[in-house]
PDB file of N, CA, C and O in Angstrom:
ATOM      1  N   UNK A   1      31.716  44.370  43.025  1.00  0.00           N
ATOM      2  CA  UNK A   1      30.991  43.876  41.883  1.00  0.00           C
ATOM      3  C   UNK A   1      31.909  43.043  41.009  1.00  0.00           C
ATOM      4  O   UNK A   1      32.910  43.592  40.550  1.00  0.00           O
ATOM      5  N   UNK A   2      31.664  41.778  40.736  1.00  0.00           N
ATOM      6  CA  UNK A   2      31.981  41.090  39.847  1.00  0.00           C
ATOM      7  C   UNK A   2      31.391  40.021  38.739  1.00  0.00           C
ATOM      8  O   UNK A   2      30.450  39.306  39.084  1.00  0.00           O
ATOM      9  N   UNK A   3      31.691  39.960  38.009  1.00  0.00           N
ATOM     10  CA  UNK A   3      31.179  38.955  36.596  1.00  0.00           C
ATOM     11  C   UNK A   3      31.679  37.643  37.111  1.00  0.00           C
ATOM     12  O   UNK A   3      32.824  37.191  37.124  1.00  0.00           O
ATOM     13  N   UNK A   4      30.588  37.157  37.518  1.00  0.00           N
ATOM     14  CA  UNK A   4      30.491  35.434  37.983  1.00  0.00           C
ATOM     15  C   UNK A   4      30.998  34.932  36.231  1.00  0.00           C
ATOM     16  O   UNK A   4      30.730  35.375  35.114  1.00  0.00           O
ATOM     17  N   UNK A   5      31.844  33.792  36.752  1.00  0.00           N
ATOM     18  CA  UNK A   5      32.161  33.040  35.118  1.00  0.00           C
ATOM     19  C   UNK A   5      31.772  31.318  35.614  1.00  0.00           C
ATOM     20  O   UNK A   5      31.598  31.095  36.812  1.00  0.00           O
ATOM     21  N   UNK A   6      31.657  30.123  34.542  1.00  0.00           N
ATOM     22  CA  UNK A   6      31.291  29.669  34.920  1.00  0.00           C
ATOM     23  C   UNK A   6      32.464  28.877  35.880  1.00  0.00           C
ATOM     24  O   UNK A   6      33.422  29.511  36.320  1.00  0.00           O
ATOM     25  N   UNK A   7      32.325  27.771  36.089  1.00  0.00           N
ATOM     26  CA  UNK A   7      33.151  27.184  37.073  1.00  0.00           C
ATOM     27  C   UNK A   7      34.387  26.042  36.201  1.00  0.00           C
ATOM     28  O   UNK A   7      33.955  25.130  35.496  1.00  0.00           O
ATOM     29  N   UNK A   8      35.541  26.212  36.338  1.00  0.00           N
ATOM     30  CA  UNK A   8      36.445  25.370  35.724  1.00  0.00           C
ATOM     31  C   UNK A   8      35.947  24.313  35.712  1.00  0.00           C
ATOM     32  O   UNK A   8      35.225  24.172  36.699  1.00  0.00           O
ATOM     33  N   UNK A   9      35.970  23.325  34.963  1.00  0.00           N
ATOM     34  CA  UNK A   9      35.810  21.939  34.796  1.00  0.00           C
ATOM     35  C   UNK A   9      37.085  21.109  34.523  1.00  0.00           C
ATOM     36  O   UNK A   9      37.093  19.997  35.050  1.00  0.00           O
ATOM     37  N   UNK A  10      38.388  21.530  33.637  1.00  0.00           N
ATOM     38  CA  UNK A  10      39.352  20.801  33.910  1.00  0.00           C
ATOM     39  C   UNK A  10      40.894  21.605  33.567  1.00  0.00           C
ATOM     40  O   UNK A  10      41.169  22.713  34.026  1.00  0.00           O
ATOM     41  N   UNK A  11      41.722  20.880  32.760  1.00  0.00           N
ATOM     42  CA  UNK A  11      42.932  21.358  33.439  1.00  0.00           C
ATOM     43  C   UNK A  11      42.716  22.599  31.738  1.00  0.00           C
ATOM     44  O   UNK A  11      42.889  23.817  31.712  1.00  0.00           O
ATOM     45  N   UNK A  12      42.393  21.871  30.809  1.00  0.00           N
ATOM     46  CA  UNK A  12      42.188  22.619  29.278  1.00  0.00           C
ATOM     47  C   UNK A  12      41.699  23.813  29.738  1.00  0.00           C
ATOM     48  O   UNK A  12      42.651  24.468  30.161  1.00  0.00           O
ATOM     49  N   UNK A  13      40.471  24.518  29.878  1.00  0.00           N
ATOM     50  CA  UNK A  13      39.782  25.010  30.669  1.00  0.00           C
ATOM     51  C   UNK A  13      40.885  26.280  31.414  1.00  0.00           C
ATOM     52  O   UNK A  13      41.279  27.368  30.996  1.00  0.00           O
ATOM     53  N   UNK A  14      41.081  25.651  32.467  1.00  0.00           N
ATOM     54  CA  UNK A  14      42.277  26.265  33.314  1.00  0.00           C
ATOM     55  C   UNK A  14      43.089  27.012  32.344  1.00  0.00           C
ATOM     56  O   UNK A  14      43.130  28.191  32.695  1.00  0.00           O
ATOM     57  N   UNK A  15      43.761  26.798  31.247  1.00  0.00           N
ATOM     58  CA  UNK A  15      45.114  27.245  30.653  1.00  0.00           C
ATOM     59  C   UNK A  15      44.076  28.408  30.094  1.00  0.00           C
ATOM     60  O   UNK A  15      44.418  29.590  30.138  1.00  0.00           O
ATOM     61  N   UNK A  16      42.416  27.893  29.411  1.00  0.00           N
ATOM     62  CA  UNK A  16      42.613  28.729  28.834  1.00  0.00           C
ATOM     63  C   UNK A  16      41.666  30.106  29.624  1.00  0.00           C
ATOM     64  O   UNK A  16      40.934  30.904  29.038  1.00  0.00           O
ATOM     65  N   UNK A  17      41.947  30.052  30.988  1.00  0.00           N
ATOM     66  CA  UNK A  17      41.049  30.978  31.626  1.00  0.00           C
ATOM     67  C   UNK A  17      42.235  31.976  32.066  1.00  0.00           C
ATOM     68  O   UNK A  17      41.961  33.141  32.352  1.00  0.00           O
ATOM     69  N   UNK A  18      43.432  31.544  32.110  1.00  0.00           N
ATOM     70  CA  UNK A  18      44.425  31.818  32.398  1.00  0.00           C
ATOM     71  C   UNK A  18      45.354  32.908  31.176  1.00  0.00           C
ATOM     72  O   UNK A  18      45.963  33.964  31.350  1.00  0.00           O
ATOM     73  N   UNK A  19      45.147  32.201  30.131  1.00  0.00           N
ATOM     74  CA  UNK A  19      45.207  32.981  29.289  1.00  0.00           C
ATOM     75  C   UNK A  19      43.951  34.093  28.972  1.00  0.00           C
ATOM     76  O   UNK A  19      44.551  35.154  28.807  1.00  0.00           O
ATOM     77  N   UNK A  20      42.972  34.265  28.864  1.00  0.00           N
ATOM     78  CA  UNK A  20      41.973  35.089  29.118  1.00  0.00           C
ATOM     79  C   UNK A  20      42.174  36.351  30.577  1.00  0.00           C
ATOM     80  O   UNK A  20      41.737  37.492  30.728  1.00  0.00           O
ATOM     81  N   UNK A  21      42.980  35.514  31.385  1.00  0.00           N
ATOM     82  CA  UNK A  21      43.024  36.897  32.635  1.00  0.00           C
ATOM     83  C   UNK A  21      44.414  37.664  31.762  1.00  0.00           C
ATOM     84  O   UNK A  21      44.518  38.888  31.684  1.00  0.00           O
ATOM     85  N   UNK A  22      45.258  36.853  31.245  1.00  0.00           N
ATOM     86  CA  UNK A  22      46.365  37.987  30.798  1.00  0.00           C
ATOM     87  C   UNK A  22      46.311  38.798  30.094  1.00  0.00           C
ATOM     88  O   UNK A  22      46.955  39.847  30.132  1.00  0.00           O
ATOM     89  N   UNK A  23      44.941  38.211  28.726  1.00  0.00           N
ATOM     90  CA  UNK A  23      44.844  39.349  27.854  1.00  0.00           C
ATOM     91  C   UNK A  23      43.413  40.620  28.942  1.00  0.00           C
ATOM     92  O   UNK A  23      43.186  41.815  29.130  1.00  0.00           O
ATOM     93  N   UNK A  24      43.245  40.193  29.062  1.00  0.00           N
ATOM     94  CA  UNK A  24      42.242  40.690  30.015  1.00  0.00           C
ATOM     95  C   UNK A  24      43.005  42.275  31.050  1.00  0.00           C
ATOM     96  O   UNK A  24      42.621  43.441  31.142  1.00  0.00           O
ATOM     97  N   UNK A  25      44.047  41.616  31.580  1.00  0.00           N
ATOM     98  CA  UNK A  25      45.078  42.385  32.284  1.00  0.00           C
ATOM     99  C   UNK A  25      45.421  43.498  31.473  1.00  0.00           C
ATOM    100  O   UNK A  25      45.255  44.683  31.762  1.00  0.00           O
ATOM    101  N   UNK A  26      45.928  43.012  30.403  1.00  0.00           N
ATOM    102  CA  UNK A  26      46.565  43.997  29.339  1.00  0.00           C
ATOM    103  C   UNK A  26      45.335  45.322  28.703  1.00  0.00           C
ATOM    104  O   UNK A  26      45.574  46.503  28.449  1.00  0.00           O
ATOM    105  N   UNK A  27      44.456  44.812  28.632  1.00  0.00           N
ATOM    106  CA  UNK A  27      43.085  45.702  28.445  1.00  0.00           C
ATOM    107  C   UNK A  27      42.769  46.263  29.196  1.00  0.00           C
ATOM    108  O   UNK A  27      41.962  47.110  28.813  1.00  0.00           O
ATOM    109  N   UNK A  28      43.078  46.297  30.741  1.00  0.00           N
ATOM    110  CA  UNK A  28      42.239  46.604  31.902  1.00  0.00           C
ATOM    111  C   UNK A  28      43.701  47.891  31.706  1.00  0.00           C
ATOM    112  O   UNK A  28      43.209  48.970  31.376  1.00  0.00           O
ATOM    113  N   UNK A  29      44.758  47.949  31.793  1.00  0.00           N
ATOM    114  CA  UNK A  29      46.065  48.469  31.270  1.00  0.00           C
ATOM    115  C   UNK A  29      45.754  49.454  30.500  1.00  0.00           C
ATOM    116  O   UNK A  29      45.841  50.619  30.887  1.00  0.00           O
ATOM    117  N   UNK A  30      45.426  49.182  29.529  1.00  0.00           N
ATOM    118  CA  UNK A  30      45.402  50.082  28.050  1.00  0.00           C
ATOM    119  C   UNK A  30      43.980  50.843  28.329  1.00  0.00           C
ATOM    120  O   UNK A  30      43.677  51.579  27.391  1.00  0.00           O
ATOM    121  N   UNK A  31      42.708  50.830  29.787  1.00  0.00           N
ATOM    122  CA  UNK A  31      41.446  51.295  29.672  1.00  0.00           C
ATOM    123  C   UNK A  31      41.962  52.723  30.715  1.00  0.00           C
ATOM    124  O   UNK A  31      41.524  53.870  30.619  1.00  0.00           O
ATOM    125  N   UNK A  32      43.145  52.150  31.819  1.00  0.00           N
ATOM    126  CA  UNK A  32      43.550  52.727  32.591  1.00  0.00           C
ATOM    127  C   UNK A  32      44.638  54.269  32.005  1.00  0.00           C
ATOM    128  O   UNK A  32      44.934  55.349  32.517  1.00  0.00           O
ATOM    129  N   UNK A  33      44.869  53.745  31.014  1.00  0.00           N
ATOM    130  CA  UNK A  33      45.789  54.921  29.724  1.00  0.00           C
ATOM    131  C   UNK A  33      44.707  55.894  29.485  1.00  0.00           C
ATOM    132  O   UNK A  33      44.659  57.021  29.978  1.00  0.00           O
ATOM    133  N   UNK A  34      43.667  55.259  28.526  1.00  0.00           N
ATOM    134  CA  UNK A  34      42.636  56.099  28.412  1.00  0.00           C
ATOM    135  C   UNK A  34      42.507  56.797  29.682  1.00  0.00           C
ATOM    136  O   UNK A  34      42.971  57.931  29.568  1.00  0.00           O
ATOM    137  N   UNK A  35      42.026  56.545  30.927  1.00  0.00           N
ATOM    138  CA  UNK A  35      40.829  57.158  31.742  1.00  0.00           C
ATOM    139  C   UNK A  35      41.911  58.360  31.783  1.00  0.00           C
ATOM    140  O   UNK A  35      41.486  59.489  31.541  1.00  0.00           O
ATOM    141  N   UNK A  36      43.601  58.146  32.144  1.00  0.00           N
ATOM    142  CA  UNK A  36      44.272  59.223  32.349  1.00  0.00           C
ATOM    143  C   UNK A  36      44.664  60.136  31.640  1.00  0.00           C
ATOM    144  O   UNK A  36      45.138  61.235  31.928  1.00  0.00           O
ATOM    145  N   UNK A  37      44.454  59.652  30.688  1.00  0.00           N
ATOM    146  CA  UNK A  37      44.445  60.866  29.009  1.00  0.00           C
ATOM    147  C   UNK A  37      42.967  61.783  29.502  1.00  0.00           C
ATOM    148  O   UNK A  37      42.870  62.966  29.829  1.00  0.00           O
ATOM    149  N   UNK A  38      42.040  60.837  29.412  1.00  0.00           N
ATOM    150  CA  UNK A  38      40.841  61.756  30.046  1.00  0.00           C
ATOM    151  C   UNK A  38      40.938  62.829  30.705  1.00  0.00           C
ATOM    152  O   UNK A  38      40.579  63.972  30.419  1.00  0.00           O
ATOM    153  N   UNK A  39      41.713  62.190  32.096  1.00  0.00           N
ATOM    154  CA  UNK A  39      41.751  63.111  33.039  1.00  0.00           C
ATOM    155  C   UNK A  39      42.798  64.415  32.864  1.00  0.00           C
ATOM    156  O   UNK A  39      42.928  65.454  33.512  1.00  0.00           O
ATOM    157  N   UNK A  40      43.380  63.953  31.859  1.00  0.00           N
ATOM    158  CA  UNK A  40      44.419  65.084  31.459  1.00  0.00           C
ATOM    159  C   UNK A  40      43.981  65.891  30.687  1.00  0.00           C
ATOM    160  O   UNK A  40      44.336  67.065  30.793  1.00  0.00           O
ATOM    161  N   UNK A  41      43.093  65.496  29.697  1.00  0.00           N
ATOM    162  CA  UNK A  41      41.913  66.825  28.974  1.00  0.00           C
ATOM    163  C   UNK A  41      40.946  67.193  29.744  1.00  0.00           C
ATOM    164  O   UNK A  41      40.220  68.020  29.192  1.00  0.00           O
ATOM    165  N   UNK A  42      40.501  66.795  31.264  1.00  0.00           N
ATOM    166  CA  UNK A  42      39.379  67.498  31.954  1.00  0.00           C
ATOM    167  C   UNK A  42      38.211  67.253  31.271  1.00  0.00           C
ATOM    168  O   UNK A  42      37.322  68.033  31.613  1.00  0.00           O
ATOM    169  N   UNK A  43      37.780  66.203  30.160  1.00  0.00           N
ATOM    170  CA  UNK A  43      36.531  66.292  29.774  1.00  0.00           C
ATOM    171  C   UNK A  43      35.731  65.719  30.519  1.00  0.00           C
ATOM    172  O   UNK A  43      35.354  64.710  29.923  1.00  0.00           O
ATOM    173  N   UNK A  44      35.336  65.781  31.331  1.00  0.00           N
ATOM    174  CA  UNK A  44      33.807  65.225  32.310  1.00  0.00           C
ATOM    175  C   UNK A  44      33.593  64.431  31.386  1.00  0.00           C
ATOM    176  O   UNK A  44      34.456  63.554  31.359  1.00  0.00           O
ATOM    177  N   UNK A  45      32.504  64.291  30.274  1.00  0.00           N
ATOM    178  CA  UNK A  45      32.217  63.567  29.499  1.00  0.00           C
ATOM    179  C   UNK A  45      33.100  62.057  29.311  1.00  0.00           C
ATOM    180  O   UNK A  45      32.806  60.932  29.715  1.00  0.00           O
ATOM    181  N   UNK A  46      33.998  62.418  28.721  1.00  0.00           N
ATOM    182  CA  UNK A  46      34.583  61.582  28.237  1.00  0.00           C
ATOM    183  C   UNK A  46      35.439  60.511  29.704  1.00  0.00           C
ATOM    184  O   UNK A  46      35.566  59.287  29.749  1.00  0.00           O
ATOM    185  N   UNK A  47      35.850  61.478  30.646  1.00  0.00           N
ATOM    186  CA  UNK A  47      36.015  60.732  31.718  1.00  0.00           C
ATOM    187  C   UNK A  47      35.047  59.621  32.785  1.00  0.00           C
ATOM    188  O   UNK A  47      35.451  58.941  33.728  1.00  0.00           O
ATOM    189  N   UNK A  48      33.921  59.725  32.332  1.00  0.00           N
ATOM    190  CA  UNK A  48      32.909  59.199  32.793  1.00  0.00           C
ATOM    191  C   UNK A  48      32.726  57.755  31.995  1.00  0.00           C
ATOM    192  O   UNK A  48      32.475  56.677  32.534  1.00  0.00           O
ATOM    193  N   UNK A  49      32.901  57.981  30.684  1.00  0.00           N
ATOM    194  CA  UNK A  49      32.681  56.840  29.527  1.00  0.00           C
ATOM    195  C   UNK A  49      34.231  55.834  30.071  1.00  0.00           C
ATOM    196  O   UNK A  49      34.156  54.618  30.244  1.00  0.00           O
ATOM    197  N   UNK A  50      35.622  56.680  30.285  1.00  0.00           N
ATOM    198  CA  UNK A  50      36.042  55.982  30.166  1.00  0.00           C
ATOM    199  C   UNK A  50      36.444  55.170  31.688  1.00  0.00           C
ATOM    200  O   UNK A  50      37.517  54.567  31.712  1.00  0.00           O
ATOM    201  N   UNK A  51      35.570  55.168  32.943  1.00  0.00           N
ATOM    202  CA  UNK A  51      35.323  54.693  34.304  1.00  0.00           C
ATOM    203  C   UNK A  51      34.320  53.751  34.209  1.00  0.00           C
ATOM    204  O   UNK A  51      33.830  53.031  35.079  1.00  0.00           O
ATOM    205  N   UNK A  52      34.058  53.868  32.902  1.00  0.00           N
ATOM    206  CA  UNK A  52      32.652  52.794  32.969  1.00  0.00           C
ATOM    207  C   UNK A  52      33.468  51.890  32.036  1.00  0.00           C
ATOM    208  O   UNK A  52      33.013  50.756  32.186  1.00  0.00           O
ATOM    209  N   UNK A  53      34.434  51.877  31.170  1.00  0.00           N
ATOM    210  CA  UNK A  53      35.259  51.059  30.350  1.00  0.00           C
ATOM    211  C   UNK A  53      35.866  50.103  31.576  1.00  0.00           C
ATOM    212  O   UNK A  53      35.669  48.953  31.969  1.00  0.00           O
ATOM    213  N   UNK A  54      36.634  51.119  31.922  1.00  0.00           N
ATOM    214  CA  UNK A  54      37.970  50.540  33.019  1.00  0.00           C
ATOM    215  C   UNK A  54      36.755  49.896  34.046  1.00  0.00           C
ATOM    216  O   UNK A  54      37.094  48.855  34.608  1.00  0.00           O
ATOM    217  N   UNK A  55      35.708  50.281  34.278  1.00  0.00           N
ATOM    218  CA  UNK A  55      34.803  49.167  35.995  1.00  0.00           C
ATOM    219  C   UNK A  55      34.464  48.064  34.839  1.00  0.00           C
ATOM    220  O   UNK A  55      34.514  46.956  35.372  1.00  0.00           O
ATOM    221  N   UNK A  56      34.159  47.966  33.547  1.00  0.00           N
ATOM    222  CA  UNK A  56      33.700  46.724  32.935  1.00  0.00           C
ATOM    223  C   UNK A  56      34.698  45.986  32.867  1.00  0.00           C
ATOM    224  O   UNK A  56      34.505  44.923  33.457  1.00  0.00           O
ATOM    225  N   UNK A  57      36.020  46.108  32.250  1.00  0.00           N
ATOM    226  CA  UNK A  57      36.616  45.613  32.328  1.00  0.00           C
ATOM    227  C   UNK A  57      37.765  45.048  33.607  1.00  0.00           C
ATOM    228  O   UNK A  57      38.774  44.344  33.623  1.00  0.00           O
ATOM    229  N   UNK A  58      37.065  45.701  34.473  1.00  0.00           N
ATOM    230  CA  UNK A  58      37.827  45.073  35.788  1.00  0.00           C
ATOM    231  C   UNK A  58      36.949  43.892  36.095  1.00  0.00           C
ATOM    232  O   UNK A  58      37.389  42.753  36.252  1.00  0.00           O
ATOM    233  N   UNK A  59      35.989  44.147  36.152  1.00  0.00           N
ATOM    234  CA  UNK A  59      34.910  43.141  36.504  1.00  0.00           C
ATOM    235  C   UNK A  59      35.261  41.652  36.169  1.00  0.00           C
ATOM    236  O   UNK A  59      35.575  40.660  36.826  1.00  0.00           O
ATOM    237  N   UNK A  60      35.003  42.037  34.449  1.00  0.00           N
ATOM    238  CA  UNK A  60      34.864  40.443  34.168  1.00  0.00           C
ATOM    239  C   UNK A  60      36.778  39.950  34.321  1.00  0.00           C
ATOM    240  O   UNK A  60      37.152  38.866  33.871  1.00  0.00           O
ATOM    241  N   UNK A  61      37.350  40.514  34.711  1.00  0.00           N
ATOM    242  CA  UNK A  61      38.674  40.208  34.942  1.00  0.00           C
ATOM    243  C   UNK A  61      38.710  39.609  36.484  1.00  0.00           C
ATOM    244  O   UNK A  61      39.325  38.619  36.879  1.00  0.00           O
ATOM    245  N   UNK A  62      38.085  40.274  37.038  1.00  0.00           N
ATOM    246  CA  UNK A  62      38.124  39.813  38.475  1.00  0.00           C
ATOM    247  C   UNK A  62      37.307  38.836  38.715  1.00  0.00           C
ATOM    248  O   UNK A  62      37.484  38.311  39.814  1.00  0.00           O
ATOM    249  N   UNK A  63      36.136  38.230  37.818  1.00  0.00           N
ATOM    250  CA  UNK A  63      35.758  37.366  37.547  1.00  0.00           C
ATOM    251  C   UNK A  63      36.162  36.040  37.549  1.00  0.00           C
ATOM    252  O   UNK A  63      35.725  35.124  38.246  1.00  0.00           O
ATOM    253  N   UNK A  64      37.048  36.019  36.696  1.00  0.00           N
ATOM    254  CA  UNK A  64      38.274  35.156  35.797  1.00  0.00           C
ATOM    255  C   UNK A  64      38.995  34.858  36.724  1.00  0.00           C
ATOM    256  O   UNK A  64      39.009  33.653  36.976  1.00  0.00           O
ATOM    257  N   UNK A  65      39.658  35.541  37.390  1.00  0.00           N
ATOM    258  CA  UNK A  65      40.550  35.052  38.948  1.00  0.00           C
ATOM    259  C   UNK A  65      39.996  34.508  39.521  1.00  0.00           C
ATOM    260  O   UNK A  65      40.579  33.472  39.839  1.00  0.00           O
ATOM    261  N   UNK A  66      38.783  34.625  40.024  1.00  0.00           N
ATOM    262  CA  UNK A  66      37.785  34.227  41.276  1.00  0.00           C
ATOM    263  C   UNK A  66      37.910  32.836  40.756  1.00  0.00           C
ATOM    264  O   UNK A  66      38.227  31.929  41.526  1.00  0.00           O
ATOM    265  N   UNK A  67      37.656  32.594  39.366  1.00  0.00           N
ATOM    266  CA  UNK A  67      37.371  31.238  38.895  1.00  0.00           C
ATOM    267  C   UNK A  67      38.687  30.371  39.184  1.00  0.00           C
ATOM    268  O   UNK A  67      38.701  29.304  39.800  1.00  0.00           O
ATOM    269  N   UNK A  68      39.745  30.999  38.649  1.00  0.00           N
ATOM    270  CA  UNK A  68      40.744  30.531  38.157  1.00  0.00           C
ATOM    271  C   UNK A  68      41.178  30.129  40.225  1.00  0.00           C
ATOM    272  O   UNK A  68      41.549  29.066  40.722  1.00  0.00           O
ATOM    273  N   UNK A  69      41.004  31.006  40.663  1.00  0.00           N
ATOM    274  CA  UNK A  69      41.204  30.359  42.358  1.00  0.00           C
ATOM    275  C   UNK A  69      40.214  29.477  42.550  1.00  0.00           C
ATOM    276  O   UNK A  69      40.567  28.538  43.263  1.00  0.00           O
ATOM    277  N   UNK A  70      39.076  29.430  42.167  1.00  0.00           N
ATOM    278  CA  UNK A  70      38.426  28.556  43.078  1.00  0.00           C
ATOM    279  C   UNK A  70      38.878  26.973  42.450  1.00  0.00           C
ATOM    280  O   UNK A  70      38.810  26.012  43.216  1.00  0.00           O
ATOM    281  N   UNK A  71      39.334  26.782  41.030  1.00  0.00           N
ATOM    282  CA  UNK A  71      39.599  25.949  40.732  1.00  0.00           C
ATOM    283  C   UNK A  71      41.046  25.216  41.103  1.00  0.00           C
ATOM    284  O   UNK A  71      41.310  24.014  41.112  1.00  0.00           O
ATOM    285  N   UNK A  72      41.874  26.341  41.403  1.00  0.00           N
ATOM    286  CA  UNK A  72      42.998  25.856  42.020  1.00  0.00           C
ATOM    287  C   UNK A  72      42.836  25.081  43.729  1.00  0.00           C
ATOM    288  O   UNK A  72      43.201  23.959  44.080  1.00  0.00           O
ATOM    289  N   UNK A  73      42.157  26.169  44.542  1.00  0.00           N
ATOM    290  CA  UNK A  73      41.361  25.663  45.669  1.00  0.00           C
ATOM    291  C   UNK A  73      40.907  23.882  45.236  1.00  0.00           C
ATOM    292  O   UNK A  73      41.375  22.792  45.564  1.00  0.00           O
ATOM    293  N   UNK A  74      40.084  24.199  44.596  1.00  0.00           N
ATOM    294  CA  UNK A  74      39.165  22.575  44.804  1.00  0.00           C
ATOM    295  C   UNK A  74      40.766  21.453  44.346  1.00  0.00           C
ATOM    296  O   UNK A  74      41.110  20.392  44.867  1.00  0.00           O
ATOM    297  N   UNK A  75      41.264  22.038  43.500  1.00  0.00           N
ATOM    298  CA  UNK A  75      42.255  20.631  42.925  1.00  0.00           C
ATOM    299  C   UNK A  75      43.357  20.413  44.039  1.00  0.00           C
ATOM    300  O   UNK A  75      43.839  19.296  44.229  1.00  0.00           O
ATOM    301  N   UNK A  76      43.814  21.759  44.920  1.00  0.00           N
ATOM    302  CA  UNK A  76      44.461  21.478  46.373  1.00  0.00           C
ATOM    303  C   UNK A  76      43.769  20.110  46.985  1.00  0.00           C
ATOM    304  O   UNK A  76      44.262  19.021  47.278  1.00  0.00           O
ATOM    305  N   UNK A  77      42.620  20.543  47.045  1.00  0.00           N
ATOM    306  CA  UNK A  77      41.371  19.756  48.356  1.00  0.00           C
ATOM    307  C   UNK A  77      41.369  18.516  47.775  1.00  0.00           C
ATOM    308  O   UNK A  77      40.968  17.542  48.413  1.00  0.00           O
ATOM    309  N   UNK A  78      41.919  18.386  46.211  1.00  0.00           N
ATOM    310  CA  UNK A  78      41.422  16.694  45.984  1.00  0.00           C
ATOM    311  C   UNK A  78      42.934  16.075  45.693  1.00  0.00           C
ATOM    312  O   UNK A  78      43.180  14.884  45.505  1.00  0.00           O
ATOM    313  N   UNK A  79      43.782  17.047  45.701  1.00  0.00           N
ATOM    314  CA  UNK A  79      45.397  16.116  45.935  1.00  0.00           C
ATOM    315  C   UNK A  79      45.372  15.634  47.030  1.00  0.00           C
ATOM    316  O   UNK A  79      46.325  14.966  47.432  1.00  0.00           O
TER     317      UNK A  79
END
């Protein structure tokens, strides 16, 4: 499962999708802290909320790559 983003259009774009996967990274990081604090209090509850944090935020992160490759891809194909 991933969060389709739209499609790069140029190089502006690029830097700043690029910057968006790093902060993105760093969140996906800090969701992964949580889930294991979770798992270290055993709360079912709360471990559940925080698997649904960490899958959202993987998503639209893995999103962001997909883009950020396909745009590297196409600008290969037109050098």
């Amino acid at each position: 499962m991933r969060d389709t983003q739209p499609p790069i259009t140029d190089h502006e774009e690029y830097l700043g999708y690029q910057r968006a996967r790093d902060k993105l990274t760093q969140f996906v990081a800090e969701r992964e802290t949580h889930l294991f604090e979770a798992l270290a209090a055993a709360d079912q509850e709360l471990i559940e909320d925080r698997r649904a944090e960490l899958l959202t935020a993987l998503r639209k992160r893995q999103g962001i790559i997909d883009a950020i490759r396909d745009y590297e891809r196409h600008q290969q194909q037109s050098a």
